[in-house]
C-alpha positions as CSV (number, residue, x, y, z in Angstrom):
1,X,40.2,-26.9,103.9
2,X,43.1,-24.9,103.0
3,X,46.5,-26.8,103.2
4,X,49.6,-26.0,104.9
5,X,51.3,-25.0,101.6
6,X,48.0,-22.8,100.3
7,X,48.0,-21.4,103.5
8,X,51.3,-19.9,103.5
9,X,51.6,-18.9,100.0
10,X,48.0,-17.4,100.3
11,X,49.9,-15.7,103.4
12,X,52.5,-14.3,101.0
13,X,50.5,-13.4,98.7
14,X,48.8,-11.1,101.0
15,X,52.3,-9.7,102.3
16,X,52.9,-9.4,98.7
17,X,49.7,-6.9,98.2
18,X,50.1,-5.4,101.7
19,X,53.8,-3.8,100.9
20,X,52.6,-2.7,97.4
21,X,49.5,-1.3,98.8
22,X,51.5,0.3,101.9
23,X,54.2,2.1,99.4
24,X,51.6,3.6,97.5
25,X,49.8,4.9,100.2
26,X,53.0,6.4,101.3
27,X,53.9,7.9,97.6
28,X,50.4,9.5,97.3
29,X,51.4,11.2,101.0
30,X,54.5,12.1,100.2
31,X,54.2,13.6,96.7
32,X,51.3,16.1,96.0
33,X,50.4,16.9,92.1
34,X,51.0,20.7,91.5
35,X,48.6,23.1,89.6
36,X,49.4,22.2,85.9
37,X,49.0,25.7,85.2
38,X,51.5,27.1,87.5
39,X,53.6,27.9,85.0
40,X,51.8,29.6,83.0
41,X,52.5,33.7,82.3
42,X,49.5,35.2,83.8
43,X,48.3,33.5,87.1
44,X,45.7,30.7,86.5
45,X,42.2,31.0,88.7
46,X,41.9,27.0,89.5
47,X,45.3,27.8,91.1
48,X,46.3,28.2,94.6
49,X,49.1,30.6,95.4
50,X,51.4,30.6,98.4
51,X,51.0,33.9,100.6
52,X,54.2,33.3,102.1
53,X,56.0,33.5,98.3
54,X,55.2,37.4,98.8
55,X,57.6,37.7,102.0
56,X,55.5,39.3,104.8
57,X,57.1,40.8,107.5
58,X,55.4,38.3,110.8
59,X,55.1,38.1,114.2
60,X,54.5,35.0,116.2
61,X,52.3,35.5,119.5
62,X,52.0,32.4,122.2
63,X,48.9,33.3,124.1
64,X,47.6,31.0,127.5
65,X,44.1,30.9,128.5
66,X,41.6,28.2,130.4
67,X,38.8,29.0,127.6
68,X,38.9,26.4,124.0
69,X,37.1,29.2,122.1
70,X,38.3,33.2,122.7
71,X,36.5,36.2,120.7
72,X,39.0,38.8,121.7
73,X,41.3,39.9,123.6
74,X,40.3,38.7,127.5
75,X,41.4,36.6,129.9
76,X,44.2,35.7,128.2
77,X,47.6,35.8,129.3
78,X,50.7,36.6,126.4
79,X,53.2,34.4,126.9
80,X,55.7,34.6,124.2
81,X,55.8,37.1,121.5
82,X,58.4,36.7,118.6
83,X,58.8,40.0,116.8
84,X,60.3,39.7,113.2
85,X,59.6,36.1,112.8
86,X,61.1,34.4,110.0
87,X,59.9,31.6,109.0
88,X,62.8,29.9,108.1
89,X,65.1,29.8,111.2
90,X,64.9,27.6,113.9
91,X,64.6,28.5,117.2
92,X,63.9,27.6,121.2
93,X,63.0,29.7,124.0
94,X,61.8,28.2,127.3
95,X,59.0,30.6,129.4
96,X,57.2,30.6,132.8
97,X,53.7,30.3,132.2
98,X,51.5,31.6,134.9
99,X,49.3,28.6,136.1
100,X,45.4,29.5,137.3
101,X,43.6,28.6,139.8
102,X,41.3,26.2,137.8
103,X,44.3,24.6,135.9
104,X,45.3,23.6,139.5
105,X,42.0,21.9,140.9
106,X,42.9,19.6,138.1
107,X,41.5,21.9,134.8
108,X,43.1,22.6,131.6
109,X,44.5,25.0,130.4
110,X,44.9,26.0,126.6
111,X,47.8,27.9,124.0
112,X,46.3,29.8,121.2
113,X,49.4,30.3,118.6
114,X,48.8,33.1,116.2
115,X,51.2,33.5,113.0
116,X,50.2,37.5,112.3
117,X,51.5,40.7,110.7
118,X,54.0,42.2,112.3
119,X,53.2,45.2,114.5
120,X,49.3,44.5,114.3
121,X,47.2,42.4,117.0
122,X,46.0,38.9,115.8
123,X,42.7,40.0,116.5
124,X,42.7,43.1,114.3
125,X,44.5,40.8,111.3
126,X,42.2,40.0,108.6
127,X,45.0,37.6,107.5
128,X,46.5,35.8,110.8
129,X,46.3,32.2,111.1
130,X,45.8,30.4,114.6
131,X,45.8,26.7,116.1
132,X,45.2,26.1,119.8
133,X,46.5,23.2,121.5
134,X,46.0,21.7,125.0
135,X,48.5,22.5,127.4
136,X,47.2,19.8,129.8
137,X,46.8,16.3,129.6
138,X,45.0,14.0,132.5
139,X,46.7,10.8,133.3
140,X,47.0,8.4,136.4
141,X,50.1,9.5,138.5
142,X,52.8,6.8,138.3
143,X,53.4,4.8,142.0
144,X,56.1,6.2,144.5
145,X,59.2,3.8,144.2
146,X,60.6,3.2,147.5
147,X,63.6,1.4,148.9
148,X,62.2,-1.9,150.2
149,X,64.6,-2.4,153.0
150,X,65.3,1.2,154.4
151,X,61.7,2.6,153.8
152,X,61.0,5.9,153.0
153,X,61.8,9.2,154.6
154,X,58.6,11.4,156.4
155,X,58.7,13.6,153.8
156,X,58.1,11.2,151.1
157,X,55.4,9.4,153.4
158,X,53.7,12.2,153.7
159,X,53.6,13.3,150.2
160,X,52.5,9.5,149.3
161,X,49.8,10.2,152.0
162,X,48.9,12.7,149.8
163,X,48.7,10.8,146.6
164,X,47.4,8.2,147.8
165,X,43.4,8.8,147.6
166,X,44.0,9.9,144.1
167,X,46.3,6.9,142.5
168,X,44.0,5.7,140.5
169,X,42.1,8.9,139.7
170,X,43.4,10.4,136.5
171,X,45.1,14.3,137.4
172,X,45.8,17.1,135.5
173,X,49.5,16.9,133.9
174,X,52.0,19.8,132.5
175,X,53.0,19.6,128.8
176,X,56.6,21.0,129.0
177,X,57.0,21.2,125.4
178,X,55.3,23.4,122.5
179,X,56.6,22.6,119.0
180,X,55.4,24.5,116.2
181,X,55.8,24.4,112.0
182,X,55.5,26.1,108.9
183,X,55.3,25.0,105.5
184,X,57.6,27.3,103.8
185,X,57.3,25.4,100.2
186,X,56.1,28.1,97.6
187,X,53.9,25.4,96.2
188,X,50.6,25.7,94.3
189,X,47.9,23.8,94.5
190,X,45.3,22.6,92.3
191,X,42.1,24.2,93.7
192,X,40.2,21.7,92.4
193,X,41.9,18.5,94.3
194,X,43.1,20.2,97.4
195,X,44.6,17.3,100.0
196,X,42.0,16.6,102.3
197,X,44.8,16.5,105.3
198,X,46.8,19.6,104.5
199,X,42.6,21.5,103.3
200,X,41.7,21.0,106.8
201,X,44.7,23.5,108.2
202,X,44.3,25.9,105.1
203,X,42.8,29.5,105.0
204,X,42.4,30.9,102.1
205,X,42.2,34.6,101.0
206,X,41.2,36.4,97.8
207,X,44.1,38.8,96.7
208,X,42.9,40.2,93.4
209,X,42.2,37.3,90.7
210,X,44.1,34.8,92.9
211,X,43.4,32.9,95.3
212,X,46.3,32.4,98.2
213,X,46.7,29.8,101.2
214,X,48.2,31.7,104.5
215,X,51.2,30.8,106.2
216,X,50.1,26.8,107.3
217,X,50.9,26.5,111.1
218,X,51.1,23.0,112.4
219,X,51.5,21.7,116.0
220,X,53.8,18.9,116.4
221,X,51.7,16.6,118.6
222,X,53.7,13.6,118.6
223,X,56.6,15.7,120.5
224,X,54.3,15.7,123.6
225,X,55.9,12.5,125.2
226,X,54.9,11.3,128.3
227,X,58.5,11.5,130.0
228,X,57.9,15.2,129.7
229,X,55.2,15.1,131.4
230,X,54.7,17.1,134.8
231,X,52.0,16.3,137.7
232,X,50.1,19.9,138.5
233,X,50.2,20.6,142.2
234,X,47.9,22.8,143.9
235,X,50.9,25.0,144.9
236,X,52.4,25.7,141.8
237,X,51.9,28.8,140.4
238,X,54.0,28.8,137.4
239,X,55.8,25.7,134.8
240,X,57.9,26.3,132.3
241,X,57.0,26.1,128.8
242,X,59.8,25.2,126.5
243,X,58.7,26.9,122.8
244,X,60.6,25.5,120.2
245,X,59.8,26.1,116.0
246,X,61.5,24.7,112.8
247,X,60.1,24.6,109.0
248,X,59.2,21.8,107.6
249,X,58.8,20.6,104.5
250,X,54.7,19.6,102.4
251,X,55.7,16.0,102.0
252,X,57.1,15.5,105.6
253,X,53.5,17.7,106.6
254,X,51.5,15.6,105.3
255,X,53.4,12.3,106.4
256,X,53.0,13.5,110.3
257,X,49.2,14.8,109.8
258,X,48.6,11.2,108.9
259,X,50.7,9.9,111.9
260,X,48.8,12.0,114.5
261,X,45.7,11.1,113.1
262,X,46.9,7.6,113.6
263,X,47.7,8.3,117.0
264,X,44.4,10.1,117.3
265,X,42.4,7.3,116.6
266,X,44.4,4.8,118.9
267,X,43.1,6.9,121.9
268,X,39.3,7.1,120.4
269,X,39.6,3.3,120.8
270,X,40.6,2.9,124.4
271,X,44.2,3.3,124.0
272,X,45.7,5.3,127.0
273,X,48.7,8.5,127.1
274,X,50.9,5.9,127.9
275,X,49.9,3.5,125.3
276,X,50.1,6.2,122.5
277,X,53.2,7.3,123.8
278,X,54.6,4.1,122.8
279,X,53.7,4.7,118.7
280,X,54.9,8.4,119.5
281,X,58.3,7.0,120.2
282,X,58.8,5.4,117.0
283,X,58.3,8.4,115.1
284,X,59.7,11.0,117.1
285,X,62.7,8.8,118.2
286,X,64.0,7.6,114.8
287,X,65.3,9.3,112.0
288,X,63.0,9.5,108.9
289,X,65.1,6.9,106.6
290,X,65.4,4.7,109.4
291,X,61.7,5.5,109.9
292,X,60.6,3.8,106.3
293,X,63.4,1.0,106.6
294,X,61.4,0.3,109.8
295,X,57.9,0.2,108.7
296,X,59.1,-2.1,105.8
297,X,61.5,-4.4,108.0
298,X,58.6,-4.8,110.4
299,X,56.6,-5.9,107.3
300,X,58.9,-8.5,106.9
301,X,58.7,-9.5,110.8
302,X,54.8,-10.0,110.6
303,X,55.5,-12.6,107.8
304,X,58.0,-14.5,109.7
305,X,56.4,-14.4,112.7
306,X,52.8,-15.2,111.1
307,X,55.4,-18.5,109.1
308,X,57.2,-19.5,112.4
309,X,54.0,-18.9,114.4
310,X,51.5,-21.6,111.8
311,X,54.5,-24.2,111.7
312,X,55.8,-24.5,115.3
313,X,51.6,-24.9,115.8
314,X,51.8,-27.5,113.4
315,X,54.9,-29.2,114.4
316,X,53.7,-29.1,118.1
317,X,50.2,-30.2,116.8
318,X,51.3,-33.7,115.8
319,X,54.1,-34.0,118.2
320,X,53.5,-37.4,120.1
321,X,57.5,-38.2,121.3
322,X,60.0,-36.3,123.1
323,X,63.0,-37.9,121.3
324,X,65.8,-35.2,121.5
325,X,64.1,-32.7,122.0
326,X,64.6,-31.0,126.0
327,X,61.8,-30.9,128.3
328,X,63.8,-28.6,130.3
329,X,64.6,-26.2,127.4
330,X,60.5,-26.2,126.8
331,X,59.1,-25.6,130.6
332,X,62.4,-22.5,130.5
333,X,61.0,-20.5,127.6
334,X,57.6,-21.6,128.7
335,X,58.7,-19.9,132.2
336,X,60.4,-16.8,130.6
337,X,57.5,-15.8,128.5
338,X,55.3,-15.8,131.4
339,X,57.5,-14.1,133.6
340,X,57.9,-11.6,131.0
341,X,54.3,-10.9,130.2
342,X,53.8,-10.2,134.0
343,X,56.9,-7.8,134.1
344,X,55.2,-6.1,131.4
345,X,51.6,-5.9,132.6
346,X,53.2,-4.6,136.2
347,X,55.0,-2.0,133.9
348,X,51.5,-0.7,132.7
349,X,53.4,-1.6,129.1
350,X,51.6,-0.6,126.1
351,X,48.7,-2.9,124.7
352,X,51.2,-2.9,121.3
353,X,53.4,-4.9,123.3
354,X,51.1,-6.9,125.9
355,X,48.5,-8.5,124.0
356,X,51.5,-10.3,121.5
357,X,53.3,-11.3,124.9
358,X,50.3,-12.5,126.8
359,X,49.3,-14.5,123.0
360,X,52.9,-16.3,123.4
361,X,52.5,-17.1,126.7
362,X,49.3,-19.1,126.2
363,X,50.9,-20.9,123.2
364,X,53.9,-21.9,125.6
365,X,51.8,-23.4,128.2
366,X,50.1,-25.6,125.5
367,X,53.6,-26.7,124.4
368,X,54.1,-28.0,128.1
369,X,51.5,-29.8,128.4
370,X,52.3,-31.5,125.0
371,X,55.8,-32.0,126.4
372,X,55.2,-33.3,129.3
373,X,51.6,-35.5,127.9
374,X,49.6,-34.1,130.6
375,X,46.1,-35.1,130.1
376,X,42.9,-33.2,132.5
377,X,39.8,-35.0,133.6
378,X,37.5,-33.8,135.3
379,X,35.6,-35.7,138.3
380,X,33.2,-33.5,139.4
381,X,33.7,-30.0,139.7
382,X,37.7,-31.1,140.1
383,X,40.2,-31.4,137.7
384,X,42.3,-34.4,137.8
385,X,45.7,-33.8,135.8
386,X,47.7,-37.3,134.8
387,X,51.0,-37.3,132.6
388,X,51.8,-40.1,130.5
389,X,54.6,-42.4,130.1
390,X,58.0,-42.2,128.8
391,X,59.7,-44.6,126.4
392,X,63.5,-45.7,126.9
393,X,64.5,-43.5,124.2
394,X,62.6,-40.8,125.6
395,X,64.3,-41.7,129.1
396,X,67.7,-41.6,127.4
397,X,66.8,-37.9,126.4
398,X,65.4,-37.2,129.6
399,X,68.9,-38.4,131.4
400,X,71.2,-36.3,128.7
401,X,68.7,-33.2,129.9
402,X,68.8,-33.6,133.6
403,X,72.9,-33.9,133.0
404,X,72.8,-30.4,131.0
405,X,71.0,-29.1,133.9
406,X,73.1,-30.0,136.6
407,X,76.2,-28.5,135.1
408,X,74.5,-25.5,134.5
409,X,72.8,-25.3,137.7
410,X,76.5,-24.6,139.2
411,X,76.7,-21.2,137.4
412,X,72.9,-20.2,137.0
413,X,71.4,-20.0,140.5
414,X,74.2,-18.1,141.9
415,X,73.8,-15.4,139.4
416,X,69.9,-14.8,139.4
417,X,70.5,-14.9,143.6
418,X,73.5,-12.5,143.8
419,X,71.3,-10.0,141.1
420,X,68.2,-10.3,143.0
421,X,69.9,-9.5,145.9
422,X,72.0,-6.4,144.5
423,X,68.9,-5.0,142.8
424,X,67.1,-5.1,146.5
425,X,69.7,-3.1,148.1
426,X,70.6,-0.6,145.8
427,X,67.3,-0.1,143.6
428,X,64.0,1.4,144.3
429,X,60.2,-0.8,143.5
430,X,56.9,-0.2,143.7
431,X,56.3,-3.4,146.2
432,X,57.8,-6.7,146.7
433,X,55.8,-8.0,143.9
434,X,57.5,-5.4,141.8
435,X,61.1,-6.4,142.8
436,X,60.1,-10.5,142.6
437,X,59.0,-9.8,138.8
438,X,62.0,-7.8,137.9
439,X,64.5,-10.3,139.4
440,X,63.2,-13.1,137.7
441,X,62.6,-10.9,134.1
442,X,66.7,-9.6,134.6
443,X,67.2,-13.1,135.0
444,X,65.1,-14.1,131.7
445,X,67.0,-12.1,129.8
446,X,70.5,-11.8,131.3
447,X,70.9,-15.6,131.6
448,X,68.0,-16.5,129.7
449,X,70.2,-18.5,127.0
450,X,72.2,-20.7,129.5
451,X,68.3,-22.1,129.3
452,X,68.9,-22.9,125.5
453,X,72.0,-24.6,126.0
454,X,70.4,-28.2,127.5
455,X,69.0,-28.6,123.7
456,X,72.6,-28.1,122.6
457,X,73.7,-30.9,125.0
458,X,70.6,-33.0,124.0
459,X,72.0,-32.2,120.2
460,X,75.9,-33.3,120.9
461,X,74.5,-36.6,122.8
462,X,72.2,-38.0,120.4
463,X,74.4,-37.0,117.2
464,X,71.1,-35.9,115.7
465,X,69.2,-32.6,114.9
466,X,66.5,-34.2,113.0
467,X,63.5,-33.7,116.0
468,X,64.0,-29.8,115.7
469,X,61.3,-28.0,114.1
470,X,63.7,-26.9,111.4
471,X,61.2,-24.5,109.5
472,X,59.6,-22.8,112.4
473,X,63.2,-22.2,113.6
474,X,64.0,-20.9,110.1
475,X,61.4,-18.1,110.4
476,X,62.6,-17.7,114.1
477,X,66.0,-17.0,112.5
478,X,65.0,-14.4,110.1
479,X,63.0,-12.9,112.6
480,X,66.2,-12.9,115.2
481,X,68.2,-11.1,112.6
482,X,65.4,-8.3,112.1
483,X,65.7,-8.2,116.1
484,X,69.4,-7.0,115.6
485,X,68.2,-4.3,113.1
486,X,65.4,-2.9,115.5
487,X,68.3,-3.2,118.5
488,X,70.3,-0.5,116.4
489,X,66.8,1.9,115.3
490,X,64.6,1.4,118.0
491,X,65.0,3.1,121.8
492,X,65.3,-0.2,124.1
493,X,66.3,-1.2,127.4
494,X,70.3,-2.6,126.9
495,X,68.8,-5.5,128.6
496,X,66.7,-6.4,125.9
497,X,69.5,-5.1,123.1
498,X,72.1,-7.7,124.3
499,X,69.0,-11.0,124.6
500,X,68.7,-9.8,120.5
501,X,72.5,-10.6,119.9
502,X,72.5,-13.7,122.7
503,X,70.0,-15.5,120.3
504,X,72.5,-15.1,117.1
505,X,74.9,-16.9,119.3
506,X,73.0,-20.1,120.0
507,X,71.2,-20.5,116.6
508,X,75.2,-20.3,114.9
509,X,75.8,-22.9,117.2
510,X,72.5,-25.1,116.3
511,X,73.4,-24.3,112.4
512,X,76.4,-25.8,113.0
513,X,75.6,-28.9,115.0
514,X,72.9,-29.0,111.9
515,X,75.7,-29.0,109.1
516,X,78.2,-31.6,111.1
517,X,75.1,-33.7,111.3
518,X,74.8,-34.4,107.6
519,X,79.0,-34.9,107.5
């Protein structure tokens, strides 16, 4: 058996390896060895040459069409057509796209981009290159909010009449956006260790004793986010396309081929749109510095949280009196976690996010019944639940507790019942389970750390901090800090922002209870 302290510097060991291992990954994705004989005076066969380096005159061509695979030109509809395309400016244009008839009985339709030469039809280039990309995506509809009070209008009953049979049926949904690349580096390869992720959208062409790559056209899948998402009606006959391009850069290609692949392979294990939109977010919502500070400050978060996670088990483990330490303050978070792991499965949150949520909230109902010594036995078929006794110094913590809560029950309940009732009258829910969750989760983390404050009471009573789990809270610390960095990179709800900076707060206020102690 491994001890506590092999455990956690096997642990860091592993972080160690993980970060080194990580970074180099990311250097070999980020760099790419050129053809060592691309300098040389006459052009060298195992090199290949950029066609783009000879400045083509291009066109770009956005065709539609409900087929994956087209031979030539039929049944397809032109949508956009960029004459004089140059590769290196950026641009948007936004389109009306006729929608079919089979796109509408909930089919998919399909873009086939062509980079060609200018003033010739793609399918009459020997030297065009082409990427198609689904312009449809299937995904469940999200549930009508209504007003729980007033109801809803006829016109909204009958469209939820509507919508109703197929709630739970995935429908055909309207990507609004299109965003397209070129590489525009005039770098040469090594022909013989080609990437395998950039290979894969290569074509190559023989132009005398050289061989060339054409123009490599890329389709930004991570932009397709599911807040741009449209439901298809049967009615509809056109939706607008918004086209947008920009040049990007072989290192920052590679890097996002990886990341959709990533993505990719999420979904080929269960993952849903909505989950994967989740992972989309972080890349497509944060800028690329703050991108790699991320993935390395998250490394760092996994640590603590694997640290806090082994010794508040530990602690917990062989935990056998509640001397100073608040009951209360135990059953709150053990409360708060629940209530927030059932705000986020009503959500339909990501799996990211729900599986680490529903973890903690198992681990806090363990930690209640250690605080409260709650022992099952079962007679029968029926569980019979007893709690055990306290001592008198237990009882002494037990009175300073119920005091902390009194006080604070003055201010606490009056709040989470004047929000409740504000958020029924002037905000929209699924159902009355939907509005229950949501007032107790605004309540979690509006006034969520009034909760943490019977501990500090417990603290100021007893003179003493020594029953705290000091090195789980430690870790916790770290980990609260890292919070405040994600609150300024990562999109969140201000909600959850402000419960980041609430928690620097209290644990300044237990570091210094801690320090005055040992005065």
């Amino acid at each position: 058996m491994l001890s506590r302290s092999s455990l956690s510097g096997l642990a860091v060991g592993l972080f160690a390896l993980y970060v080194a291992h990580t970074g180099w990954v990311m250097y070999g994705i980020v760099y790419t060895r050129p053809c060592p004989a691309a300098g040389a005076a006459a052009a060298h066969p195992a090199c290949v040459w950029p066609y783009l380096a000879r400045r083509p005159k291009l066109q770009l061509s956005v065709y539609t069409t409900t087929r994956s695979n087209i031979g030539a030109e039929s049944n397809v509809d032109l949508v956009l057509n960029v004459e004089d395309f140059d590769v290196e400016s950026k641009f948007e244009r936004t389109v009306n796209v006729s929608v079919p008839k089979k796109t509408r009985n909930n089919g998919t339709l399909y873009a086939y981009i062509f980079l060609h030469h200018a003033g010739v039809l793609p399918w009459h280039d020997g030297k065009q290159v082409h990427i198609v990309s689904p312009l449809t995506t299937y995904m469940v509809p999200k549930p009508e909010e209504i007003n729980l009070l007033t109801g809803e209008s006829t016109t909204q009953q009958i469209e939820a009449e509507k919508q109703t049979s197929a709630l739970d049926e995935p429908v055909s949904h309207w990507r609004s956006r299109l965003t397209l690349n070129v590489m525009v580096e005039d770098f040469v390869f090594d022909g013989s260790s080609l990437p395998a992720d950039v290979h894969r959208y290569m074509k190559m062409v023989q132009l005398g004793k050289t061989v060339h790559y054409l123009p490599i056209l890329f389709i930004d899948q991570l932009s397709n986010r599911v807040k741009d998402l449209m439901v298809i009606n049967r009615s509809t006959t056109e939706l607008p396309l918004t086209v947008s391009y920009d040049k990007i850069s072989l290192g920052k290609l590679r890097f996002w081929i990886h990341m959709q692949d990533a993505v990719y392979s999420l979904q080929q294990f269960g993952f849903s749109e909505k989950d994967a939109d989740e992972v989309k977010g972080i890349f497509v919502d944060t800028n690329l510095y703050f991108l790699a500070l991320t993935f390395f400050v998250a490394a760092f978060h996994l640590l603590f949280d694997f640290l806090a996670f082994k010794n508040d088990i530990s602690y917990w483990k062989k935990k056998r009196s509640m001397i100073g330490m608040s009951t209360k303050a135990v059953l709150w978070r053990c409360f708060s976690t629940v209530v927030i792991f059932l705000f986020l499965l009503d959500e339909q949150t990501s799996l990211l996010v729900l599986i680490p949520a529903g973890i903690g909230a198992v681990i806090e109902l363990w930690k209640v019944k250690k605080a409260l010594k709650m022992t099952v036995k079962w007679q029968g078929i029926w569980p019979k639940i007893q709690f055990g006794t306290y001592n008198d110094s237990e009882k002494k913590t037990e009175e300073y507790d119920a005091q902390a809560m009194k006080y604070l029950s003055y201010l606490l309940y009056p709040l989470c019942i004047g929000g409740a009732g504000y958020s029924l009258l002037n905000v929209k829910y699924k159902s009355w389970y939907s509005w229950l969750i949501n007032s107790f989760v605004n309540g979690v983390y509006a006034f969520g750390f009034l909760f943490m404050l019977p501990q500090l009471f417990v603290n100021y009573k007893m003179k003493s901090v020594a029953h705290l789990p000091w090195k789980a809270f430690t870790y916790k610390a770290f980990n609260t800090f890292i919070d405040d960095i994600f609150a300024f990179i990562i999109t969140m709800p201000t909600s959850h922002r402000l419960a980041c900076f609430r928690d620097d707060v209290v644990f300044l206020v237990y570091l210094y209870q801690r320090w005055y102690a040992f005065l």
